[in-house]
TIFIPA-691809 format. One record per residue (C-alpha): residue in one letter; x, y, z. Coordinates in steps of 0.5 Angstrom, whole numbers, padded with zeros to 4 digits, always signed. Layout:
% residues N
AXYZ/...
This chain:
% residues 288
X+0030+0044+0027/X+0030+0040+0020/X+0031+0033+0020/X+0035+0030+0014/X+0032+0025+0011/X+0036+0018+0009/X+0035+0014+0004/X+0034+0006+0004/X+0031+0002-0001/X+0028-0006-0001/X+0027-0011-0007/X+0021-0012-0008/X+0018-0020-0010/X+0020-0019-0018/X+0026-0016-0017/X+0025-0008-0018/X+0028-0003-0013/X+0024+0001-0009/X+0027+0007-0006/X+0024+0010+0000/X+0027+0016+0006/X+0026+0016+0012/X+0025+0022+0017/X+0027+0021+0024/X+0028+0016+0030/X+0027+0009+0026/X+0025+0006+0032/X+0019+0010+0033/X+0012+0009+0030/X+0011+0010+0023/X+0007+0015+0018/X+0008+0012+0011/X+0006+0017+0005/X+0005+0014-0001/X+0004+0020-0007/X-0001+0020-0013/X+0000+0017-0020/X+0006+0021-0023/X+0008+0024-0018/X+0014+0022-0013/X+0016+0021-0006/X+0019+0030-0006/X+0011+0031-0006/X+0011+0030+0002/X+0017+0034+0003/X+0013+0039+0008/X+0008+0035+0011/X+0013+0029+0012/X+0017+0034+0015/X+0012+0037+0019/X+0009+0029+0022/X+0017+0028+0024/X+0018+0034+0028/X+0012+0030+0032/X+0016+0025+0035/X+0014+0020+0029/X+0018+0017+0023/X+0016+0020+0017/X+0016+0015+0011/X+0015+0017+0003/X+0015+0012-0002/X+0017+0012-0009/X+0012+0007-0013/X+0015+0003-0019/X+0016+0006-0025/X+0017+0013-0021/X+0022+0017-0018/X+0028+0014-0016/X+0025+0007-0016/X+0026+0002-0021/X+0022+0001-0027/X+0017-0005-0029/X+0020-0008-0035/X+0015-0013-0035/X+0010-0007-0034/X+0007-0009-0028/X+0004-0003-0025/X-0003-0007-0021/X-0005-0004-0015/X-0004-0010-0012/X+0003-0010-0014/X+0004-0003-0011/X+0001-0005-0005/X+0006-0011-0005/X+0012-0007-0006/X+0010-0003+0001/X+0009-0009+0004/X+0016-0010+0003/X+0018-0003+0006/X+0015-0004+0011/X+0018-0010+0014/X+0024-0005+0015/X+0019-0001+0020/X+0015-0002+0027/X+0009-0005+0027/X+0003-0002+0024/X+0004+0004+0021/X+0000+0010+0019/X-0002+0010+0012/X-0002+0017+0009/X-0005+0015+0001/X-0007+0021-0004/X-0010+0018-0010/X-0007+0012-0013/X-0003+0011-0006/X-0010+0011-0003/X-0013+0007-0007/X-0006+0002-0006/X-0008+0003+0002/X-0015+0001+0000/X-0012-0006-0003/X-0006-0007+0002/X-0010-0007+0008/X-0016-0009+0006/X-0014-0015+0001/X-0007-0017+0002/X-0005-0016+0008/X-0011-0014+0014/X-0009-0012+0021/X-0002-0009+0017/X-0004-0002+0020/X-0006+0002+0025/X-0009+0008+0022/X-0011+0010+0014/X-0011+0017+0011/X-0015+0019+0004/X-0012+0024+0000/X-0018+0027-0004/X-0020+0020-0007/X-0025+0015-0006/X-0026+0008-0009/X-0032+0012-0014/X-0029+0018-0016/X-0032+0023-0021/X-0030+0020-0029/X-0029+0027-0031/X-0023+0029-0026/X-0020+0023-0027/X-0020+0025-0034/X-0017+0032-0034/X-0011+0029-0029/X-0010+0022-0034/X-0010+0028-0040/X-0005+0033-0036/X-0001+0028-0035/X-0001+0024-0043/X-0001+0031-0046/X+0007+0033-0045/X+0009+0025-0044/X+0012+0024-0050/X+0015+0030-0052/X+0017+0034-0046/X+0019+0041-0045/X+0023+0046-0049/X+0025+0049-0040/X+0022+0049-0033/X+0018+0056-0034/X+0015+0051-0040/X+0013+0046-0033/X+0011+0051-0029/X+0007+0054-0034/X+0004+0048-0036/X+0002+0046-0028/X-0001+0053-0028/X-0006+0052-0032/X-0008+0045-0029/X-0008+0048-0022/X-0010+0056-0024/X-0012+0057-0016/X-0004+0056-0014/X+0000+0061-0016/X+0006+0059-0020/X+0012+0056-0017/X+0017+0062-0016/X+0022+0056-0014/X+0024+0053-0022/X+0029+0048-0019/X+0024+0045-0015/X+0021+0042-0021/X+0027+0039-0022/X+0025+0033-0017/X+0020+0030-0022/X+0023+0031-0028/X+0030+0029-0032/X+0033+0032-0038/X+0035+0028-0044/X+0038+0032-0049/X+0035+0039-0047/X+0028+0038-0046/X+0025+0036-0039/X+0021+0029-0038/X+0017+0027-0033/X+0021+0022-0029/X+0016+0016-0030/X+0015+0010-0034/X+0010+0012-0039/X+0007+0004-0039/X+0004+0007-0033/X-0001+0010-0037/X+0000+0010-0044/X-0004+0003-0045/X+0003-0001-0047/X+0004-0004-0040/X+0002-0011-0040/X-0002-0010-0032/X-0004-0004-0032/X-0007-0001-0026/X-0014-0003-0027/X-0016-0004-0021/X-0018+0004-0020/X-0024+0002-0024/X-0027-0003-0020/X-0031+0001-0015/X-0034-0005-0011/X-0028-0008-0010/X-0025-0002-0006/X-0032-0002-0003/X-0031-0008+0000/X-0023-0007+0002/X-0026+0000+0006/X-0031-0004+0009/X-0027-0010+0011/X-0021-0003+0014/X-0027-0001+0019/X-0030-0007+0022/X-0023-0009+0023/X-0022-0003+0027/X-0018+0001+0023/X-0019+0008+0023/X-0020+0012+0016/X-0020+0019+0015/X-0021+0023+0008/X-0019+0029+0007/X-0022+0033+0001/X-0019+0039-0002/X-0025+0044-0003/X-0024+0045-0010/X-0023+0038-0012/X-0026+0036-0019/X-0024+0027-0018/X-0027+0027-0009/X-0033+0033-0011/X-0038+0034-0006/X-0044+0030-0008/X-0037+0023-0009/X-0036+0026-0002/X-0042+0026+0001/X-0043+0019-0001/X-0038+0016+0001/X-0038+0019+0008/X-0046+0016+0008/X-0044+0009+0006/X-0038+0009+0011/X-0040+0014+0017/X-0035+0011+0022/X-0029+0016+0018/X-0026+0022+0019/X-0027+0028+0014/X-0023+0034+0013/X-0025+0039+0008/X-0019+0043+0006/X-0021+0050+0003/X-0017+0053-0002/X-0015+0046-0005/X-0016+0042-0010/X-0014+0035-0012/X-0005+0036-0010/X-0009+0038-0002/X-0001+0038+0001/X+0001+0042-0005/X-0004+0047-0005/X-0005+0047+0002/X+0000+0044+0007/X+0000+0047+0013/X-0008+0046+0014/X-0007+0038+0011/X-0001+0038+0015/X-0005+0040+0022/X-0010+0035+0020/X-0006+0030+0019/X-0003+0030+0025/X-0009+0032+0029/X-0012+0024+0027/X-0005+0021+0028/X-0004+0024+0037/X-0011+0020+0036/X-0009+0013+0034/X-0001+0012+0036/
């Protein structure tokens, strides 16, 4: 059985929409996805699906400044703003969730429950992103995402192509209206359906906080003594969580969870969702 999501949306403190759906029973305990930077809350259709079809209520977010949410006309895109916005969705849902963060939304987990609001949540899982990621991954995703920014595309196949060549190990998207959900078309071309401040250097708070390693160590480190148990799982061929990054966050962190996910880079739900679905699952029957 497929279970139709259902949109709902909270205002955040500055007035900015945030647009959530909602898969399952709303009484039930929660499992929150929170997508990476350029992407929107489509990217977790399958895993979300797979985590509602478990008994759970699966929540995907759109970040400010992407998908259907608002964007910031003050260019306000601070981690701790996106971690403020969730704050608001989750007064919409049952006590203590499961945070599912893949990058950004990782590091806006990281800072939600371990700055801002600590003992919000049940349960955090890392989608290949630790607080010292590799600079030159972070590099080549930045640069993917810059590179058609402005200019768009001439079509999908141009898309598809493009997406390719970023992620060679997944084959091409056979399906090109699935593209559609993080694009929108303006006078024949296709854009990327996401505020350009967020990355372009114009916005007035960027997300900074990306680059401050010692304070995501610290909020990591404040999560685990409050009892919060955390999960990383690394797509295997990761290039941002390589696995010397890996290594050296499970050394300083022992207490956490890691999965390896073979055939998988840096999109682990895109690449390869039944293995990061079966994880996910696995580590949230054991902590609700």
């Amino acid at each position: 059985m497929t279970l139709a999501p259902n949109v709902f949306r909270v205002s955040a403190n500055d007035g900015v929409t945030i647009v959530a759906d909602r898969i399952g029973d709303p009484a039930a305990p929660a499992v929150v996805f929170l997508h990476g930077g350029g992407q929107t809350r489509r990217s977790w259709g399958r895993a979300a699906a797979a985590v509602a079809e478990r008994g759970w209520q699966a929540v995907t977010v759109d970040f400010r400044g992407h998908g259907e949410s608002d964007w910031s006309a003050d260019g306000d895109y601070r981690v701790t703003t996106f971690a403020g916005d969730v704050l608001e969705v989750l007064g919409e849902l049952p006590d203590r969730p499961v945070i599912v963060g893949a990058s950004l939304g990782g590091f806006t987990a990281m800072l939600l429950a371990g700055e801002l609001a600590p003992g919000t949540v049940r349960a955090i899982v890392l989608v290949d992103i630790v607080p010292d990621m590799n600079q030159s991954g972070a590099s080549r995703i930045h640069d993917f995402m810059a590179e058609k920014m402005t200019s768009g595309f001439a079509s999908l196949d141009e898309v598809a192509d493009t997406i390719q060549q970023y992620n060679p190990h997944r084959p091409r998207s056979a399906d090109l209206n699935g593209l559609k959900t993080n694009l929108r078309e303006r006078d024949g071309r296709w854009y990327w359906h996401w505020d350009p401040k967020f990355i372009d250097g114009t916005a007035a708070l960027p997300p900074i906080e990306v680059t401050e390693v010692d304070r995501m160590h610290a909020a990591v480190d404040t999560i685990l003594r409050n009892g919060v148990p955390m999960l990383l799982v690394r797509g295997q061929m990761s290039d941002l969580v390589t696995e010397e990054r890996a290594r050296e966050f499970l050394g300083r962190f022992p207490d956490v969870d890691f999965v390896d996910v073979g055939g998988a880079g840096h999109m682990v739900a895109g690449d390869r969702n039944d293995a990061f679905a079966e994880a996910v699952v696995n580590f949230v029957i054991r902590h609700t």
